[in-house]
C-alpha atoms as a printed R data frame, in Angstrom:
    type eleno elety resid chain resno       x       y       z
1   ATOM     1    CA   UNK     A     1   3.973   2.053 -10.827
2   ATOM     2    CA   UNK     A     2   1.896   0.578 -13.879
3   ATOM     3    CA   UNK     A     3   4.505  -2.121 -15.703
4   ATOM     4    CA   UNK     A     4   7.874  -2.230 -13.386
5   ATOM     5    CA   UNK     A     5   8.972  -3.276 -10.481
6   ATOM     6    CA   UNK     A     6  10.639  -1.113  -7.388
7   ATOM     7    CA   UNK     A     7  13.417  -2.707  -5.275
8   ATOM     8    CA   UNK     A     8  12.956  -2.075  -1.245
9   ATOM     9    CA   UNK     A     9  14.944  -4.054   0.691
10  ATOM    10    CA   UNK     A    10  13.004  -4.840   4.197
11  ATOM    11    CA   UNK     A    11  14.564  -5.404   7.106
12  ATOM    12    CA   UNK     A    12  13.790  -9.637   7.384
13  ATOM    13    CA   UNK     A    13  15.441  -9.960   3.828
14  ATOM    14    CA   UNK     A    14  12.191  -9.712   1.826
15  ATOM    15    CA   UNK     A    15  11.976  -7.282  -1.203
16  ATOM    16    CA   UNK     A    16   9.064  -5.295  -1.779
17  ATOM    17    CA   UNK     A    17   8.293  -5.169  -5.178
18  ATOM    18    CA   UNK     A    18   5.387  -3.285  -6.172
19  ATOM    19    CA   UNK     A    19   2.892  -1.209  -4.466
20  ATOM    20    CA   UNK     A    20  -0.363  -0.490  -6.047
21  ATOM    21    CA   UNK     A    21  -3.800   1.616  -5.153
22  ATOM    22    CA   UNK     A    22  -6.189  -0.666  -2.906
23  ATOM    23    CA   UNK     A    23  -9.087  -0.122  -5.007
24  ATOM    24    CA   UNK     A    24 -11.061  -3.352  -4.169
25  ATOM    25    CA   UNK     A    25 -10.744  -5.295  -0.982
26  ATOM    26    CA   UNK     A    26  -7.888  -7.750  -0.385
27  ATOM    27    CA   UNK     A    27 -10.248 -11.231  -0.554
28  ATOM    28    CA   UNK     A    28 -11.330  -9.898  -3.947
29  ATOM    29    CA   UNK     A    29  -7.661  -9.276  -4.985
30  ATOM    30    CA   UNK     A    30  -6.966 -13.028  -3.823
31  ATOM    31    CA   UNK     A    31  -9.889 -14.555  -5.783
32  ATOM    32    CA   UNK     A    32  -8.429 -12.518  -8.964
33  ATOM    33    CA   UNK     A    33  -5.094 -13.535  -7.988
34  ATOM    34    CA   UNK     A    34  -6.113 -17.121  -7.934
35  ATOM    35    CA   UNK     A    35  -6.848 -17.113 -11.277
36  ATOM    36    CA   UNK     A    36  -2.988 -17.571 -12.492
37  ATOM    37    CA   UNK     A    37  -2.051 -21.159 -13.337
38  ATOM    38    CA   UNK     A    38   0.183 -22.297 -10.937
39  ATOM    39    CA   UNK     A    39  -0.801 -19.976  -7.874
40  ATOM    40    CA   UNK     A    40  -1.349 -20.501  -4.523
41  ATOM    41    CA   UNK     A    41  -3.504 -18.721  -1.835
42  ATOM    42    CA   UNK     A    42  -1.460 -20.449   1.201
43  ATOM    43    CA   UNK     A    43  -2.350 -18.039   3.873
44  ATOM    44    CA   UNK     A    44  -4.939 -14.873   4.373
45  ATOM    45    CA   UNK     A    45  -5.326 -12.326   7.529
46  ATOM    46    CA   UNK     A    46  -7.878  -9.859   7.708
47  ATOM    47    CA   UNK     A    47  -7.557  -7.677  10.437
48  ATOM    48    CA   UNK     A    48  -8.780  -3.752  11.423
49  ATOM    49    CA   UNK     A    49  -5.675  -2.869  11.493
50  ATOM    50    CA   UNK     A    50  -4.345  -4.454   7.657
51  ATOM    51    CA   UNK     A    51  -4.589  -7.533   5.871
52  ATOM    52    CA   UNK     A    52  -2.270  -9.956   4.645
53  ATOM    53    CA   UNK     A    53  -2.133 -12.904   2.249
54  ATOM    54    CA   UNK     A    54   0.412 -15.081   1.578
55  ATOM    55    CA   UNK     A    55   0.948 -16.763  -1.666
56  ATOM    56    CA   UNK     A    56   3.419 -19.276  -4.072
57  ATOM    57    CA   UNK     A    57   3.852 -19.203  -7.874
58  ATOM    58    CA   UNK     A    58   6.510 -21.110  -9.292
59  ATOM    59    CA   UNK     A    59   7.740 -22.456  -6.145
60  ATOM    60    CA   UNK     A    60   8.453 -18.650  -5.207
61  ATOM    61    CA   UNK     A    61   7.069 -16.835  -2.097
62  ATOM    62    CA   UNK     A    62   4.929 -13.522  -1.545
63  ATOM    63    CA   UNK     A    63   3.568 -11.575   0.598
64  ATOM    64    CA   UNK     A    64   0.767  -8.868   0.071
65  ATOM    65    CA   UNK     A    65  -0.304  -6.601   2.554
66  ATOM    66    CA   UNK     A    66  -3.518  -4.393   2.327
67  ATOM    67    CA   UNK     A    67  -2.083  -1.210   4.389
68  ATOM    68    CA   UNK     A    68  -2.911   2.375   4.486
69  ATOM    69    CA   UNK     A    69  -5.128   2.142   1.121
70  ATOM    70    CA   UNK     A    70  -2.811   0.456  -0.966
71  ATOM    71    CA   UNK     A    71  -1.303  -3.274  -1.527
72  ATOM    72    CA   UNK     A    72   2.266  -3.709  -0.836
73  ATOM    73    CA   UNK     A    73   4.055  -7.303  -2.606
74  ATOM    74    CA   UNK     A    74   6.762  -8.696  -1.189
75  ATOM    75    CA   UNK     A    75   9.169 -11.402  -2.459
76  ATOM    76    CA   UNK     A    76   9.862 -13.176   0.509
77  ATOM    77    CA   UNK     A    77  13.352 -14.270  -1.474
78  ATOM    78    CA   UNK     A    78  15.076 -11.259  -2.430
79  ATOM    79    CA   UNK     A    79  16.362 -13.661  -5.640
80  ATOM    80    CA   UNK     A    80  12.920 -14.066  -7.135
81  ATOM    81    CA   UNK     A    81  13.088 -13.671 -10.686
82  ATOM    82    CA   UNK     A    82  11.528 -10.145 -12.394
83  ATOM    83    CA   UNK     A    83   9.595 -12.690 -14.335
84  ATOM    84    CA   UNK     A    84   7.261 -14.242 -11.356
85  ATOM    85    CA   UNK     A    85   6.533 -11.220  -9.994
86  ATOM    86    CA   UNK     A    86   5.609  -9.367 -13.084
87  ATOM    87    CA   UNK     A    87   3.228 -11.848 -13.640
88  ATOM    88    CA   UNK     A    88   1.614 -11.229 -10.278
89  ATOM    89    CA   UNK     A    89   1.874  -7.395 -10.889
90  ATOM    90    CA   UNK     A    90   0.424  -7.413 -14.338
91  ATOM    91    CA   UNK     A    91  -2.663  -9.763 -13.446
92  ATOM    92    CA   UNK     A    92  -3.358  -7.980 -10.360
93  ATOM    93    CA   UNK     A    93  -3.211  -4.366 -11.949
94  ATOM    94    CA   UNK     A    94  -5.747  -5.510 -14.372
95  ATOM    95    CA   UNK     A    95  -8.163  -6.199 -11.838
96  ATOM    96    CA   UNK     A    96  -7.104  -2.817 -10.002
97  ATOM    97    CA   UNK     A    97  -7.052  -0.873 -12.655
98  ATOM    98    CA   UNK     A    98 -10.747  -1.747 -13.684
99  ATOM    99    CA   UNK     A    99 -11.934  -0.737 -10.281
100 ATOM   100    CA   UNK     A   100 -10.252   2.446 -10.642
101 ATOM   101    CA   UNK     A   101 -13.086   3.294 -12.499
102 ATOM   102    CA   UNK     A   102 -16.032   2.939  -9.402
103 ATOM   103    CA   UNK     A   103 -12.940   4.787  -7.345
104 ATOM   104    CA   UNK     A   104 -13.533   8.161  -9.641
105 ATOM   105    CA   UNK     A   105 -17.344   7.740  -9.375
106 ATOM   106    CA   UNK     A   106 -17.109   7.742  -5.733
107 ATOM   107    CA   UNK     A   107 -14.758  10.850  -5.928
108 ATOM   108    CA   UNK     A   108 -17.377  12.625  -8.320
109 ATOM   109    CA   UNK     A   109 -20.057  11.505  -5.241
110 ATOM   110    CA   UNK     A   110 -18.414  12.708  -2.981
111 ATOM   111    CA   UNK     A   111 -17.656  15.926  -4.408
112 ATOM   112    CA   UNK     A   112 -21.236  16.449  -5.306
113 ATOM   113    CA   UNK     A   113 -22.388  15.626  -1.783
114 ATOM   114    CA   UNK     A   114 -20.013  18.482  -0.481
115 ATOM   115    CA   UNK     A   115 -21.175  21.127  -3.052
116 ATOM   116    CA   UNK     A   116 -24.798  19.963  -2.098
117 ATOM   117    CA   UNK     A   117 -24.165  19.889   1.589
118 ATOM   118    CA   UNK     A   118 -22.171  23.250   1.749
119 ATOM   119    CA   UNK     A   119 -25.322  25.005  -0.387
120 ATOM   120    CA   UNK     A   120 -27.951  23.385   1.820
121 ATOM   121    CA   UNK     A   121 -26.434  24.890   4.522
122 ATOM   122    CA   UNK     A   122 -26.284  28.151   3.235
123 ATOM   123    CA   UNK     A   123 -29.428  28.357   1.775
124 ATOM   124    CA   UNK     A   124 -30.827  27.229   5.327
125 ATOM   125    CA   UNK     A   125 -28.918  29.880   7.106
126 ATOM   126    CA   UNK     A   126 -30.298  32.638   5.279
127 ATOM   127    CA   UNK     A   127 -33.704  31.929   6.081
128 ATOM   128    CA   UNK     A   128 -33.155  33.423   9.567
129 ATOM   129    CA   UNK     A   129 -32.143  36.617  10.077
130 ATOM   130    CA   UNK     A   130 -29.214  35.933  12.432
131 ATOM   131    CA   UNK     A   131 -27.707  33.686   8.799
132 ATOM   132    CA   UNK     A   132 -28.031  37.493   7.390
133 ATOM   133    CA   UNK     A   133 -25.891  39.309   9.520
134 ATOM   134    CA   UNK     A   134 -22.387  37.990   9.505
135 ATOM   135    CA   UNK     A   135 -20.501  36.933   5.931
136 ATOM   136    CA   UNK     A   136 -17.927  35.553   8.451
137 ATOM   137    CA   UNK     A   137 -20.698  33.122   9.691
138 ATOM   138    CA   UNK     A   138 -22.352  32.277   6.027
139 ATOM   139    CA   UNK     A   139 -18.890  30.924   4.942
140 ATOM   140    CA   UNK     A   140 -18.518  28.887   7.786
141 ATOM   141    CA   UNK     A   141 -21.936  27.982   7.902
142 ATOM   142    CA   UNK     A   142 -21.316  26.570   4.024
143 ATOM   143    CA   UNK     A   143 -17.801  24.838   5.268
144 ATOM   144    CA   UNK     A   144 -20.073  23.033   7.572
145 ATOM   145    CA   UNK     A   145 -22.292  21.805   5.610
146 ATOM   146    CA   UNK     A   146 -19.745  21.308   3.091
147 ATOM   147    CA   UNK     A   147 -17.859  18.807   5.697
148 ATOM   148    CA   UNK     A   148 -21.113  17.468   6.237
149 ATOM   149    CA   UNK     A   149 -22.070  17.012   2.573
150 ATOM   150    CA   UNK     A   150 -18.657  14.435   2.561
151 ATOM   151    CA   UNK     A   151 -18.920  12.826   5.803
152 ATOM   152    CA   UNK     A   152 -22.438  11.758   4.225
153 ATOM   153    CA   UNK     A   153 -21.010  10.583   0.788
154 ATOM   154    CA   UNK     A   154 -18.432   8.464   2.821
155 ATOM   155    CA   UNK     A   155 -20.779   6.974   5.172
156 ATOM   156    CA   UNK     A   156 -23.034   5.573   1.503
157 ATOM   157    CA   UNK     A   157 -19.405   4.852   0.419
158 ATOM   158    CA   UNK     A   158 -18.050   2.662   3.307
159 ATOM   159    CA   UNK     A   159 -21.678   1.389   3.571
160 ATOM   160    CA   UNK     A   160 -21.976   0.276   0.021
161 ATOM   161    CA   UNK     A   161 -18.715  -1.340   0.190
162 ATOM   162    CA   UNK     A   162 -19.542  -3.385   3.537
163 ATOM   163    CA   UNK     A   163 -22.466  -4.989   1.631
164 ATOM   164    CA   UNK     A   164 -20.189  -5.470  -1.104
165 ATOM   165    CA   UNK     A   165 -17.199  -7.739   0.980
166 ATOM   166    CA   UNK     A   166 -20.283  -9.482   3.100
167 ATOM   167    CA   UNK     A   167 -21.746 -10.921  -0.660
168 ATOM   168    CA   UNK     A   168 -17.535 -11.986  -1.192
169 ATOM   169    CA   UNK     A   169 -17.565 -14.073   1.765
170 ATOM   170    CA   UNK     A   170 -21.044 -15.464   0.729
């Protein structure tokens, strides 16, 4: 969506206007967002469930919602002008798009961790003579420690990125 706008017409008479990969967390987004003269943070929610933010430029209000990996704006007046919110697109896909870059290293992690996992497993297996007898059981013996390998890579992932948002709030 890099550089224009989409029109979706909600249902309360808001427009969403851009939707973009949630590649940091939302408070991080709001403290880059902050950074535009004339902006202002009015409101933020942070739930398990999504987060919100709510937020004036130019005497214009938005809406962002952090929601099923990604950041959905919203102009809460279906009149804003292009203008004011491709100001608020274009300064906050510079600060996503730099983070896309720790996104691919965590891909390339966790892709590793599966290969790793899967071959541990199957390496392990035939060790024992009952790992021997079945091909049937060696591939799902490597599937399993291929899930595994992932699950693993996501736990350092989510973990690394808890430690990350509890230094934000600090």
């Amino acid at each position: 969506m890099i550089g224009s706008l989409i029109k979706v017409p909600m249902h309360d008479g808001s427009r969403m206007f851009a939707a973009l990969p949630g590649t940091l967390s939302l408070r991080a987004l709001a403290r880059h967002l902050a950074q535009i003269p004339g902006i202002v943070i009015n409101d933020a929610a942070f739930t398990a469930s999504d987060d919100w933010m709510k937020l004036e430029l130019a005497g214009w209000r938005f809406a962002v919602n952090g929601q099923f990996g990604d950041f959905w704006f919203f102009a809460l007046d279906p009149a804003t002008p292009d203008d004011v919110m491709h100001a608020i697109v274009k300064h906050a896909e510079s600060a996503l798009r730099l983070n896309l870059a720790h996104e691919i290293k965590d891909q390339r992690l966790r892709a590793l961790a599966a290969a790793v996992g899967g071959l541990l497993a199957f390496g392990i297996s035939n060790l024992f003579t009952w790992g021997r007898q079945s091909p049937l059981l060696l591939v799902l013996i490597f599937a399993a420690g291929v899930v595994l390998g992932d699950q693993a890579a996501d736990l350092y992932r989510m973990r690394r990125r808890a430690l990350a948002e509890a230094s934000d709030r600090t």
